[in-house]
SEBA-418301 format. One record per atom (N, C-alpha, C): x, y, z; residue in three letters; atom name. Coordinates in Angstrom, 2 decimals. Example, Ala and Ser with C-alpha at 12.3 -4.5 7.8 and 13.67 -1.06 7.14 Angstrom:
BEGIN
{atom {13.19 -5.69 7.80} "ala" "N"};
{atom {12.30 -4.50 7.80} "ala" "CA"};
{atom {13.20 -3.30 7.80} "ala" "C"};
{atom {12.85 -2.25 7.08} "ser" "N"};
{atom {13.67 -1.06 7.14} "ser" "CA"};
{atom {12.90 0.03 7.87} "ser" "C"};
This chain:
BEGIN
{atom {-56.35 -70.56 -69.36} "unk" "N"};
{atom {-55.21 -70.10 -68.58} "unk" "CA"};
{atom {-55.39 -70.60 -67.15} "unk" "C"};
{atom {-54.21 -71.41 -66.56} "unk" "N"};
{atom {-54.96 -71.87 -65.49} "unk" "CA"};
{atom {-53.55 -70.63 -64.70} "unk" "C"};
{atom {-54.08 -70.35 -63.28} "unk" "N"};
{atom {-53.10 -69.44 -62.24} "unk" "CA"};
{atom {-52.63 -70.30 -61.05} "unk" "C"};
{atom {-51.21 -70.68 -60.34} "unk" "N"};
{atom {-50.67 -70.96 -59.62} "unk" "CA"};
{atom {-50.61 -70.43 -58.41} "unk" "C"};
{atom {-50.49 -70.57 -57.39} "unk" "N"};
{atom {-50.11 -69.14 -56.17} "unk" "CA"};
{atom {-49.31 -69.80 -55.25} "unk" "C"};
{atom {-48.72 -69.13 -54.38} "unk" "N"};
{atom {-47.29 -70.05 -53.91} "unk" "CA"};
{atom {-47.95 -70.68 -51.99} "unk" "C"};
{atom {-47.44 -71.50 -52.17} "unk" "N"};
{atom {-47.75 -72.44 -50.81} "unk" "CA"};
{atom {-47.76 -71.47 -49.40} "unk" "C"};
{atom {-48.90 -71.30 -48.79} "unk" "N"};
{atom {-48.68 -70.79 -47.90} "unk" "CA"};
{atom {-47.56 -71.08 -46.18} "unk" "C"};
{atom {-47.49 -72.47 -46.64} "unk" "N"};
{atom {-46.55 -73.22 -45.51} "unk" "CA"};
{atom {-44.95 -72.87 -45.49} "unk" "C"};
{atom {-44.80 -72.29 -46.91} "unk" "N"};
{atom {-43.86 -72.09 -46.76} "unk" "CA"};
{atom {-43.15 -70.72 -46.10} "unk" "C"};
{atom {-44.44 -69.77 -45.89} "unk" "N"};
{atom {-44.42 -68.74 -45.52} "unk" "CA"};
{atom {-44.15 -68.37 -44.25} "unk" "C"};
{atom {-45.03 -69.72 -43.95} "unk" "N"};
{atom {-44.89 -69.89 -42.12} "unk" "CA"};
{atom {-43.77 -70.53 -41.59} "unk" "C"};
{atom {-42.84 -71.21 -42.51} "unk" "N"};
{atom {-41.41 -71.95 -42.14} "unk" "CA"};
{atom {-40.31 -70.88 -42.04} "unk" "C"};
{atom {-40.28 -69.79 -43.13} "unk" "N"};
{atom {-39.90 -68.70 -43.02} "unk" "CA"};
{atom {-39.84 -67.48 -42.25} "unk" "C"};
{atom {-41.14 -67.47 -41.83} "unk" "N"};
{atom {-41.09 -66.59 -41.21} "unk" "CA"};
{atom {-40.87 -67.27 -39.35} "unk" "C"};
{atom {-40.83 -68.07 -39.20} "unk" "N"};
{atom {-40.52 -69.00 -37.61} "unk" "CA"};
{atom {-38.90 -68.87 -37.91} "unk" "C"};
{atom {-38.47 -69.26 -38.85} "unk" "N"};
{atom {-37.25 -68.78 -38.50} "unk" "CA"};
{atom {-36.52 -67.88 -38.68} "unk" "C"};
{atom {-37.06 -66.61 -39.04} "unk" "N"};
{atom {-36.70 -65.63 -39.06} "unk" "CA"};
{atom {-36.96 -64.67 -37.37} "unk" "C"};
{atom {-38.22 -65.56 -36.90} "unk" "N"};
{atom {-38.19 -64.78 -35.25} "unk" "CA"};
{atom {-37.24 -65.72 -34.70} "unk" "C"};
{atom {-36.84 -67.28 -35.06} "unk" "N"};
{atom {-35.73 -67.77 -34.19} "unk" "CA"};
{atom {-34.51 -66.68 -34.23} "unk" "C"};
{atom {-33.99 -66.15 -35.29} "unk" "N"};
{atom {-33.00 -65.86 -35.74} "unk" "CA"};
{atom {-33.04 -64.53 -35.41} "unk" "C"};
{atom {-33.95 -63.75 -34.92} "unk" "N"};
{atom {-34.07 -62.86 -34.18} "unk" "CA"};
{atom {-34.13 -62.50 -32.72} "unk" "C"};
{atom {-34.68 -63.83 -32.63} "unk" "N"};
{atom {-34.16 -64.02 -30.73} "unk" "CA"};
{atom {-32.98 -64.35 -30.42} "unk" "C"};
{atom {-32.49 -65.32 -31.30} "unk" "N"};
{atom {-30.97 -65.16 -30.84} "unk" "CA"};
{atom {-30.24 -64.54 -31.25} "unk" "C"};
{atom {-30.49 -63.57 -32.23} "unk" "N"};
{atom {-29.33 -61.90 -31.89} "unk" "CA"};
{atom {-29.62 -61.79 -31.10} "unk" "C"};
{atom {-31.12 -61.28 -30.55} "unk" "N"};
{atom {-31.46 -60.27 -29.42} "unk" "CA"};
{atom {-30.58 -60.95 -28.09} "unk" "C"};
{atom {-30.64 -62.37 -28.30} "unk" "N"};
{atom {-30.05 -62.64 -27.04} "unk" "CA"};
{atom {-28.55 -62.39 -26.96} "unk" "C"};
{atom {-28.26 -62.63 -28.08} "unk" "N"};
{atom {-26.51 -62.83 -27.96} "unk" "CA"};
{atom {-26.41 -61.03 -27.98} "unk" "C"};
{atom {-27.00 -60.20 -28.37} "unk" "N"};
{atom {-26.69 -59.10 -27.90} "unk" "CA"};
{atom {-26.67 -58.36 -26.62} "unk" "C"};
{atom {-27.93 -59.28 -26.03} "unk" "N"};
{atom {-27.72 -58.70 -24.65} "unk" "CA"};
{atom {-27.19 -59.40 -23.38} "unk" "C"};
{atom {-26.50 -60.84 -23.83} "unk" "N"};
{atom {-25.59 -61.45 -23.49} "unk" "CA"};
{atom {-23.95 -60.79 -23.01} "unk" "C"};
{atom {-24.00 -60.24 -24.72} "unk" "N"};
{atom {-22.44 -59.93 -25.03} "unk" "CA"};
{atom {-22.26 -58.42 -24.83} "unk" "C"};
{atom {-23.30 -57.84 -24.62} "unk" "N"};
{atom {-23.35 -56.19 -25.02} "unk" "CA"};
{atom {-23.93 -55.49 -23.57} "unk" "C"};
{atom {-24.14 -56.22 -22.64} "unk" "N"};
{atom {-24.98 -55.96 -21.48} "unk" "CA"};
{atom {-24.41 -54.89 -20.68} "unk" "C"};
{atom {-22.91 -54.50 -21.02} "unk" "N"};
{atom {-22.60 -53.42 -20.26} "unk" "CA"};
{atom {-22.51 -52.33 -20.94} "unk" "C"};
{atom {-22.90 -52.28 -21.98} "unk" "N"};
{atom {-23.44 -51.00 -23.45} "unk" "CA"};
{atom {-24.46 -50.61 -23.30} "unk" "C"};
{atom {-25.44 -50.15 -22.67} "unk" "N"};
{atom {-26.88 -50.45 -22.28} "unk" "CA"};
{atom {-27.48 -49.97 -23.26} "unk" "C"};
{atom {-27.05 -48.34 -24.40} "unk" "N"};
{atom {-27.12 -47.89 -25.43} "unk" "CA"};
{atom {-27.70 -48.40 -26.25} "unk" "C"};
{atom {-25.98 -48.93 -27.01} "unk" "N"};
{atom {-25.51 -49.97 -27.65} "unk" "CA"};
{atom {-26.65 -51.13 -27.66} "unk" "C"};
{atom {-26.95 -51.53 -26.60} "unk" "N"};
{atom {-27.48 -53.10 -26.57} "unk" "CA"};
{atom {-29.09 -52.99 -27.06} "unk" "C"};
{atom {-29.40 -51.92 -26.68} "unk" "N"};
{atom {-31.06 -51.22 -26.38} "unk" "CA"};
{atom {-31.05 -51.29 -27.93} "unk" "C"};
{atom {-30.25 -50.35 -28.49} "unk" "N"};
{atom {-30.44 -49.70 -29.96} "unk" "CA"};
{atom {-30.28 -51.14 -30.72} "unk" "C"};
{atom {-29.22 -51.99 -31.13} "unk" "N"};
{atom {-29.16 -53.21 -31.34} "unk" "CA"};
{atom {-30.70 -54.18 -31.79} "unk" "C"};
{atom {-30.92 -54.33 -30.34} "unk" "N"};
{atom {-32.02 -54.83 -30.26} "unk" "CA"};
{atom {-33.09 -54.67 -30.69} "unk" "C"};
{atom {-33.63 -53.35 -30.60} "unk" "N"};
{atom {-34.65 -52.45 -31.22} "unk" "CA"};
{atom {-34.54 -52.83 -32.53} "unk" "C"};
{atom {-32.87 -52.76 -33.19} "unk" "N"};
{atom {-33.15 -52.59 -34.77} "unk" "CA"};
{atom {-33.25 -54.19 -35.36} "unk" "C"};
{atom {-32.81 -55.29 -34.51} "unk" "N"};
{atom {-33.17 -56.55 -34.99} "unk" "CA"};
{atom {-34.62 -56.94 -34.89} "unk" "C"};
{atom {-35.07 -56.29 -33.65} "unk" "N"};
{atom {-36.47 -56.60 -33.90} "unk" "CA"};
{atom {-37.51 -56.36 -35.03} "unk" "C"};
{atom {-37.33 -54.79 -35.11} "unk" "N"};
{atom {-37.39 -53.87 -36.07} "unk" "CA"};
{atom {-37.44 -55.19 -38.01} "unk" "C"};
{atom {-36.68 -55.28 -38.23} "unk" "N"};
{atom {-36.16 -56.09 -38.99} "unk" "CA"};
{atom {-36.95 -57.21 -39.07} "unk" "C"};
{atom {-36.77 -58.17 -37.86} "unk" "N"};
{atom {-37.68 -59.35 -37.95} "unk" "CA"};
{atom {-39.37 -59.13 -38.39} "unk" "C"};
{atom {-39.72 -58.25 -37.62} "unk" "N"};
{atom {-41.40 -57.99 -37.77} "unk" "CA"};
{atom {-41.53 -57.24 -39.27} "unk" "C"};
{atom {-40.34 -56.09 -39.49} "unk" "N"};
{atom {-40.65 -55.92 -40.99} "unk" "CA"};
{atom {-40.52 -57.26 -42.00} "unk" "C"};
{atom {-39.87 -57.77 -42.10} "unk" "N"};
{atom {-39.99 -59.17 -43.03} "unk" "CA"};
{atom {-40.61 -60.34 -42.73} "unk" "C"};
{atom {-40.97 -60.12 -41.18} "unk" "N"};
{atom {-41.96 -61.44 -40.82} "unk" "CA"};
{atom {-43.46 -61.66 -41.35} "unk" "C"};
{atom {-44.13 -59.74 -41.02} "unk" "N"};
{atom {-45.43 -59.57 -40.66} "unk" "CA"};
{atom {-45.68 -58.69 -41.93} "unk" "C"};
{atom {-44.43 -58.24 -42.69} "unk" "N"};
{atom {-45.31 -57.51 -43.86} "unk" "CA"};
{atom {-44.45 -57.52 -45.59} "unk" "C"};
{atom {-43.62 -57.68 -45.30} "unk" "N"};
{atom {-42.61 -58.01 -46.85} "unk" "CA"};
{atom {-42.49 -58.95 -46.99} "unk" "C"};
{atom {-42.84 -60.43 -46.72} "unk" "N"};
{atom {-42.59 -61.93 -47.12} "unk" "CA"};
{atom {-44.32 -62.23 -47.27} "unk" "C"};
{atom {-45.25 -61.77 -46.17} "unk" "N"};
{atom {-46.74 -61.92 -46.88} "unk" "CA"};
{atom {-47.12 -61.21 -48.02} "unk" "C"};
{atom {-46.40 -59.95 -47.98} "unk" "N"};
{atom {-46.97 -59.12 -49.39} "unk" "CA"};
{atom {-46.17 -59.94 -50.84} "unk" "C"};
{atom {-44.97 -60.13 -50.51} "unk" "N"};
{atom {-44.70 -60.89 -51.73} "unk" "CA"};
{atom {-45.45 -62.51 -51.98} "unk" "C"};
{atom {-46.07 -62.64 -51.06} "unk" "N"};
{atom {-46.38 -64.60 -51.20} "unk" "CA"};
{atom {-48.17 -63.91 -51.78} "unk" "C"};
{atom {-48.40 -62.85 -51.09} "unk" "N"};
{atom {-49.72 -62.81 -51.58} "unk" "CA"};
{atom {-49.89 -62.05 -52.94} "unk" "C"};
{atom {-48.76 -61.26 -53.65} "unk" "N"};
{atom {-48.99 -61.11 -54.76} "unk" "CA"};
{atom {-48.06 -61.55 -55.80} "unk" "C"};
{atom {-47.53 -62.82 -55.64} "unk" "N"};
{atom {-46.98 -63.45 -56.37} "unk" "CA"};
{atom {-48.20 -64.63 -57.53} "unk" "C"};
{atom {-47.78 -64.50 -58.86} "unk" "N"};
{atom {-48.70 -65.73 -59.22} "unk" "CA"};
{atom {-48.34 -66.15 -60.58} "unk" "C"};
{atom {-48.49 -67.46 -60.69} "unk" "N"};
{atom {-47.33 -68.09 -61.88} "unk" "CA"};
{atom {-48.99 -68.11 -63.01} "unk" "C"};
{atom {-48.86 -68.00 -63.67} "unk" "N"};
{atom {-49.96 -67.90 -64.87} "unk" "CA"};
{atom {-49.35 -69.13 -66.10} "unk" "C"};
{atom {-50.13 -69.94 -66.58} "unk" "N"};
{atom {-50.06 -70.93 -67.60} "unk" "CA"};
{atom {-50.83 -71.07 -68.38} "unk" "C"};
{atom {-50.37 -70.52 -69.77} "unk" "N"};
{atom {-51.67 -70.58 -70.94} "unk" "CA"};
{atom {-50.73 -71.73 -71.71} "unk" "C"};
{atom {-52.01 -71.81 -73.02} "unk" "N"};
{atom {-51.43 -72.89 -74.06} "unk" "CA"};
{atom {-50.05 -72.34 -74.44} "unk" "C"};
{atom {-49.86 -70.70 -74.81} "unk" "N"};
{atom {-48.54 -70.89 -75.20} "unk" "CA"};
{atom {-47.21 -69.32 -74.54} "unk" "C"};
{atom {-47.83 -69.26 -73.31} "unk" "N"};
{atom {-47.30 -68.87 -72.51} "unk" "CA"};
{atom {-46.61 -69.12 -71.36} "unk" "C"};
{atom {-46.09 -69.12 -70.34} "unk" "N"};
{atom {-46.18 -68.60 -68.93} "unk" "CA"};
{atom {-45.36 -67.31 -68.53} "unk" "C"};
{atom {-46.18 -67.08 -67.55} "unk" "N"};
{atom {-46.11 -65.47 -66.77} "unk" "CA"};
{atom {-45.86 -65.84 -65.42} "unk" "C"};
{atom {-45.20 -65.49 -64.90} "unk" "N"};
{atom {-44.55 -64.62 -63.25} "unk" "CA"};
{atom {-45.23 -63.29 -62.96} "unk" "C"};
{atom {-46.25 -62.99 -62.31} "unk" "N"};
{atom {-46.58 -61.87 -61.67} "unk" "CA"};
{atom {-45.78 -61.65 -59.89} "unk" "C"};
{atom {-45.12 -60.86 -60.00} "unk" "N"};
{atom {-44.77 -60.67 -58.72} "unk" "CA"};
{atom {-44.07 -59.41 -58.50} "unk" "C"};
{atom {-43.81 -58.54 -57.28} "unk" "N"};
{atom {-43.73 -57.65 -56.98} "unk" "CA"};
{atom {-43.63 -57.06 -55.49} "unk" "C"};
{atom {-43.02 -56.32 -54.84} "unk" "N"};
{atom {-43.00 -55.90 -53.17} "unk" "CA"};
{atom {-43.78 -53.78 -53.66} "unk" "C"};
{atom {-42.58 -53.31 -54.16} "unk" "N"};
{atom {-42.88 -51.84 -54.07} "unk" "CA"};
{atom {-43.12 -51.71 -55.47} "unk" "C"};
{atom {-42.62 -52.28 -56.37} "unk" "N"};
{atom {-42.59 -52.51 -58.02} "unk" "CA"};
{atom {-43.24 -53.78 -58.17} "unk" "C"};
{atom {-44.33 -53.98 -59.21} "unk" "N"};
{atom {-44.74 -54.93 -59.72} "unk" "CA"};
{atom {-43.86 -55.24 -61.05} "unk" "C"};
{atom {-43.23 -56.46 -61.15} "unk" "N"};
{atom {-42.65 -57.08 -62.13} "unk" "CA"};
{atom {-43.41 -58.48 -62.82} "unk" "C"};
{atom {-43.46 -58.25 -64.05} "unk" "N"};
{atom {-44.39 -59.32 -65.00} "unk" "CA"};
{atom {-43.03 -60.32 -65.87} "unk" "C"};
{atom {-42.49 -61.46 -65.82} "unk" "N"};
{atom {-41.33 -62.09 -66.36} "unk" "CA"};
{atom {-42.74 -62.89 -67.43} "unk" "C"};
{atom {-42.20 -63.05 -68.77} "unk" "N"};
{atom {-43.13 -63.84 -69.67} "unk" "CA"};
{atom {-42.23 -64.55 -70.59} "unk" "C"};
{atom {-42.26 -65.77 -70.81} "unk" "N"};
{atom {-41.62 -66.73 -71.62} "unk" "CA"};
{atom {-42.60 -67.58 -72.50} "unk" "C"};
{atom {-42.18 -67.49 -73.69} "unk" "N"};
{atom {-42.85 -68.69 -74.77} "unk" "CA"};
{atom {-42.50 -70.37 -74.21} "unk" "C"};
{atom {-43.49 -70.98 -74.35} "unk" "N"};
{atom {-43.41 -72.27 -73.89} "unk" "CA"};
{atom {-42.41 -72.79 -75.47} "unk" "C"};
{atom {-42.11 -72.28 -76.50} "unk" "N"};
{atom {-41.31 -73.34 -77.73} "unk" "CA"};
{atom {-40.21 -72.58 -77.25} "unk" "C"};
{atom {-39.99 -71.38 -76.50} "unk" "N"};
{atom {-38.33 -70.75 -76.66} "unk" "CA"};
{atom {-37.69 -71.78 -75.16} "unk" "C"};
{atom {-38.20 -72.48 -74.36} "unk" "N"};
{atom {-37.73 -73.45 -73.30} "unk" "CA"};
{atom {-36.95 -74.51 -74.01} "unk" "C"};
{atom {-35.84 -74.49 -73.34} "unk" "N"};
{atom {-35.04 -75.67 -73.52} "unk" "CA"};
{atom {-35.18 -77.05 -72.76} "unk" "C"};
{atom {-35.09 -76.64 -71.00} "unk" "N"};
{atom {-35.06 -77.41 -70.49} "unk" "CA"};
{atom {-35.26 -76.82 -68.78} "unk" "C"};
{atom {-35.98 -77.95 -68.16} "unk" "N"};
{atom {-36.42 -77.65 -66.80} "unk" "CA"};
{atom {-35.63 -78.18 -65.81} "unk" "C"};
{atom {-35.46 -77.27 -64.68} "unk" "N"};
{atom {-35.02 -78.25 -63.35} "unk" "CA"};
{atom {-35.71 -78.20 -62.29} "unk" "C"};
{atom {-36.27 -78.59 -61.66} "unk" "N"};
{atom {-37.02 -78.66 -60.49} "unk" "CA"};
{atom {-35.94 -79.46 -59.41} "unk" "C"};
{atom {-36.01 -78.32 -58.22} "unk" "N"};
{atom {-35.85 -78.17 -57.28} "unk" "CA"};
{atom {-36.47 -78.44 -55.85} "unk" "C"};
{atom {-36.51 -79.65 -55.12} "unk" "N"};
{atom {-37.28 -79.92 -54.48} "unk" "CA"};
{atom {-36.45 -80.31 -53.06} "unk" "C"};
{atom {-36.88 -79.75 -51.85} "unk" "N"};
{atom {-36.41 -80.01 -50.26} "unk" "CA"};
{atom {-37.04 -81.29 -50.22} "unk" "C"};
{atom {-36.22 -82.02 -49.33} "unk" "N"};
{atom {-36.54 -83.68 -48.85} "unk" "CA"};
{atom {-38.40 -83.72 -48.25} "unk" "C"};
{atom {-38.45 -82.38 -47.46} "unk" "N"};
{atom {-40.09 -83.06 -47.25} "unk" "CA"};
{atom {-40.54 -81.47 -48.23} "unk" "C"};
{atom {-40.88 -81.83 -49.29} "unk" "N"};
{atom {-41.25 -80.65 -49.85} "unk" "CA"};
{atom {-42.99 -80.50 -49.85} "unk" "C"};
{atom {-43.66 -81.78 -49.85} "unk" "N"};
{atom {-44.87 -81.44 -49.65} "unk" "CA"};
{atom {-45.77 -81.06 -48.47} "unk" "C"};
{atom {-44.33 -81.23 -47.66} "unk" "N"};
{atom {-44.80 -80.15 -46.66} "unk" "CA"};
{atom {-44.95 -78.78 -46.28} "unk" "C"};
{atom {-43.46 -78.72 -46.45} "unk" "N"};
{atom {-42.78 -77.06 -46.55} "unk" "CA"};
{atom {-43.28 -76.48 -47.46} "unk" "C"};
{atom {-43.77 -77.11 -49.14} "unk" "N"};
{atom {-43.84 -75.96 -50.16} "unk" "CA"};
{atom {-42.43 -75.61 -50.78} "unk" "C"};
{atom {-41.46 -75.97 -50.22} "unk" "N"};
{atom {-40.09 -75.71 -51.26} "unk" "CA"};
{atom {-39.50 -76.56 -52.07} "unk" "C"};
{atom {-40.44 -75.65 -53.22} "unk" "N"};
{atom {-40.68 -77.03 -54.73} "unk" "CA"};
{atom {-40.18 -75.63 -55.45} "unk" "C"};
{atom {-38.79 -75.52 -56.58} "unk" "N"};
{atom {-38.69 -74.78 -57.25} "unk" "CA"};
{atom {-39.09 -75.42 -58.70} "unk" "C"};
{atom {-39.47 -74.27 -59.64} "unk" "N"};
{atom {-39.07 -74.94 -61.01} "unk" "CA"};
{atom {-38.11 -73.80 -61.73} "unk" "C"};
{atom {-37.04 -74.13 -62.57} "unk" "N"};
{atom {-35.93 -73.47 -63.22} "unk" "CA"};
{atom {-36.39 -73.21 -64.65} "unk" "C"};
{atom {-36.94 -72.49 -65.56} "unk" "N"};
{atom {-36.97 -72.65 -67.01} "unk" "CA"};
{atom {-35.79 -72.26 -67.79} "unk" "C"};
{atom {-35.10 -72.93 -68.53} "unk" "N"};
{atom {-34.12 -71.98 -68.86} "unk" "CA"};
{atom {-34.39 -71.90 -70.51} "unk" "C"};
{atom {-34.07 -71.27 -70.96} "unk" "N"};
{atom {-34.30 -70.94 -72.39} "unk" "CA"};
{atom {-32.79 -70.20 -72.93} "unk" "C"};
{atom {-32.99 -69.72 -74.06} "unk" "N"};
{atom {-31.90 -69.28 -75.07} "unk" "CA"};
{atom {-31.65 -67.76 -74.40} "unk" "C"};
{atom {-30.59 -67.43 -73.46} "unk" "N"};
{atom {-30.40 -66.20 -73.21} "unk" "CA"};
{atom {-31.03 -65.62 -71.78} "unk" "C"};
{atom {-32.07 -66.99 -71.03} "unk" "N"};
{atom {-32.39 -66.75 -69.89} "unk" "CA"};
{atom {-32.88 -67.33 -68.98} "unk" "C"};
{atom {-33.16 -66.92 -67.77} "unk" "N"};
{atom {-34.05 -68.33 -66.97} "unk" "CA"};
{atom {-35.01 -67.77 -66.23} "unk" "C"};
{atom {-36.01 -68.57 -65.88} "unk" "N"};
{atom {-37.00 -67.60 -64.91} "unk" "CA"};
{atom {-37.51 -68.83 -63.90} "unk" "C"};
{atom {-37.18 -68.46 -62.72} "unk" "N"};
{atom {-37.98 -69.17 -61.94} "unk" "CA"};
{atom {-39.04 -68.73 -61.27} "unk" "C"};
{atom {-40.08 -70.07 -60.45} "unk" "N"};
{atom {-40.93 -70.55 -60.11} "unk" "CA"};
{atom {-41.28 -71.14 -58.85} "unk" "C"};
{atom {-40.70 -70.39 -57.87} "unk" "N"};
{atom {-40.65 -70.30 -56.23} "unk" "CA"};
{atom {-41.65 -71.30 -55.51} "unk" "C"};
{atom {-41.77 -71.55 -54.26} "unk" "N"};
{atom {-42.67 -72.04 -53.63} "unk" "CA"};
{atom {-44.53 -72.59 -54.11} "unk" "C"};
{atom {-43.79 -73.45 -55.02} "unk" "N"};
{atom {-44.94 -74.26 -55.56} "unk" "CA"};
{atom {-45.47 -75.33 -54.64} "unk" "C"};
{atom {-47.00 -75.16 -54.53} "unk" "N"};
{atom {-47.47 -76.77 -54.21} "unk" "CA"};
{atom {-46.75 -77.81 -55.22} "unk" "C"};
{atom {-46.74 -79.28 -54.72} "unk" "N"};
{atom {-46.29 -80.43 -55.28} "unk" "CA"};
{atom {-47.27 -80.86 -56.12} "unk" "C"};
{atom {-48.19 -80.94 -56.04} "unk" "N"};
{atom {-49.13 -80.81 -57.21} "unk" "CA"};
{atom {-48.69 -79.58 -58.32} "unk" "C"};
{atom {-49.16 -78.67 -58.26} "unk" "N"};
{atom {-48.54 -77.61 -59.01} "unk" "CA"};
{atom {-47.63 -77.46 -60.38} "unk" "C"};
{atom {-46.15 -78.16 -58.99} "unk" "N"};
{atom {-45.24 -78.56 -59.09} "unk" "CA"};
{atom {-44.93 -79.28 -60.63} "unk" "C"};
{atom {-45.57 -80.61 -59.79} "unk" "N"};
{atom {-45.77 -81.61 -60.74} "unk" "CA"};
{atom {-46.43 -81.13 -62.27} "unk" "C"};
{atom {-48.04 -80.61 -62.10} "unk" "N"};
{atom {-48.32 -80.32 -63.44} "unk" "CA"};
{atom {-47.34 -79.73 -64.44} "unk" "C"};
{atom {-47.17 -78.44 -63.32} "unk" "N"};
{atom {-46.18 -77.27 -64.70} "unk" "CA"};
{atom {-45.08 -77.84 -65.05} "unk" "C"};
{atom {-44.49 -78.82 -64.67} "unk" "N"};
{atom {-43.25 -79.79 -64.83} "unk" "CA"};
{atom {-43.53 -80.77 -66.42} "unk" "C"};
{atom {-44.80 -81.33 -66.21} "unk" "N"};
{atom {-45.14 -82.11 -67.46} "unk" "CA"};
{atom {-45.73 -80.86 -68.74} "unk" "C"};
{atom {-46.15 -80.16 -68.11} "unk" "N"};
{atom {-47.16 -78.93 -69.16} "unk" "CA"};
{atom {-45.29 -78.70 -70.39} "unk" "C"};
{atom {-44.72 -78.02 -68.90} "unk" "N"};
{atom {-43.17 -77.71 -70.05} "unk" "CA"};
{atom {-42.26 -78.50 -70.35} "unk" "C"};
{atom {-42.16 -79.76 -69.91} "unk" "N"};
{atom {-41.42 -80.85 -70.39} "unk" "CA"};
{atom {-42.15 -81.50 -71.98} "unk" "C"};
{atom {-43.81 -81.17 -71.48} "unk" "N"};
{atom {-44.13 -81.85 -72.99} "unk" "CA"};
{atom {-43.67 -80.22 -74.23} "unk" "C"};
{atom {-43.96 -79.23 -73.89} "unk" "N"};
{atom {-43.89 -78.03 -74.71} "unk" "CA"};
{atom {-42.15 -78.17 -75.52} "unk" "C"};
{atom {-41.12 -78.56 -74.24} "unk" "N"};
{atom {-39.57 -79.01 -74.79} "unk" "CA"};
{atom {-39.94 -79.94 -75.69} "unk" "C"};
{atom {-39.99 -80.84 -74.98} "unk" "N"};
{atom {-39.86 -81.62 -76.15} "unk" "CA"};
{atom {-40.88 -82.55 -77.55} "unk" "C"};
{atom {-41.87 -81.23 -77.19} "unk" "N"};
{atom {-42.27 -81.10 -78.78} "unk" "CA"};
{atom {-41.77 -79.94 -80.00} "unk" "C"};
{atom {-41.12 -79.70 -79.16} "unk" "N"};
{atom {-40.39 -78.03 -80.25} "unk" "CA"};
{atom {-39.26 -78.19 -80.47} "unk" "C"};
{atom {-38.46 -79.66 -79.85} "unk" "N"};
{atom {-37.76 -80.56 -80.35} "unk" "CA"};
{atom {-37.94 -81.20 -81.87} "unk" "C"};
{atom {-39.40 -81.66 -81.97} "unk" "N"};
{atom {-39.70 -82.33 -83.17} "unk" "CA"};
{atom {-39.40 -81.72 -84.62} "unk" "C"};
């Protein structure tokens, strides 16, 4: 059984722009809202609020207990925030794969893979390109030998 775990770079692309995207509420709030002082204070507070909760503790807890598992005739999704959820698919019930890949993906880490099967799909988030690549041939050969 070999185990996957998701790119840490991509964690850090995410979460940079999630404090961009938090400075500029904060700003455009106290831009636009500056004579609310309330209003603008409370605003602010709760975007910040927001950013640092998903910056500094709900996007690391999911990247750090996320993990794609690959046996001879399995794969597993372990992942979870407040609930741990286990997704498990037979490698012969796969039809067909799509992988999903950003222009510089071996940088970023935003390498998806799609499995879809008879009745469902499960994906495969922020893979290294290596990774990537293997579990791509592992279930492309599993398709299309259960083809035969």
């Amino acid at each position: 059984m070999r185990k996957f775990t998701l790119k840490p770079s991509a964690l850090y692309i995410i979460c940079g722009l999630i404090a961009i995207v938090t400075g500029a509420a904060s700003y455009l709030v106290w831009r636009y809202l500056g004579s609310f002082d309330i209003l603008m204070y409370v605003l602010i507070a709760i975007f910040v609020f927001l950013g640092l909760l998903f910056g500094f503790w709900l996007l690391p807890a999911y990247f750090r207990r996320t993990v794609v598992c690959l046996s001879a005739d399995d794969i597993t999704v372990h992942t979870g925030l407040i609930f741990f959820r286990r997704e498990q698919m037979k490698l012969k019930t796969a039809q067909y794969v799509t992988r999903v890949s950003s222009p510089l993906s071996g940088i970023t880490g935003f390498n998806f893979l799609v499995i879809h099967a008879l009745g469902g799909n499960m994906l495969l988030p922020f893979l290294r390109t290596e990774d990537c690549d293997e579990l791509e041939r592992a279930l492309s050969a599993a398709v299309t030998g259960a083809e035969d």
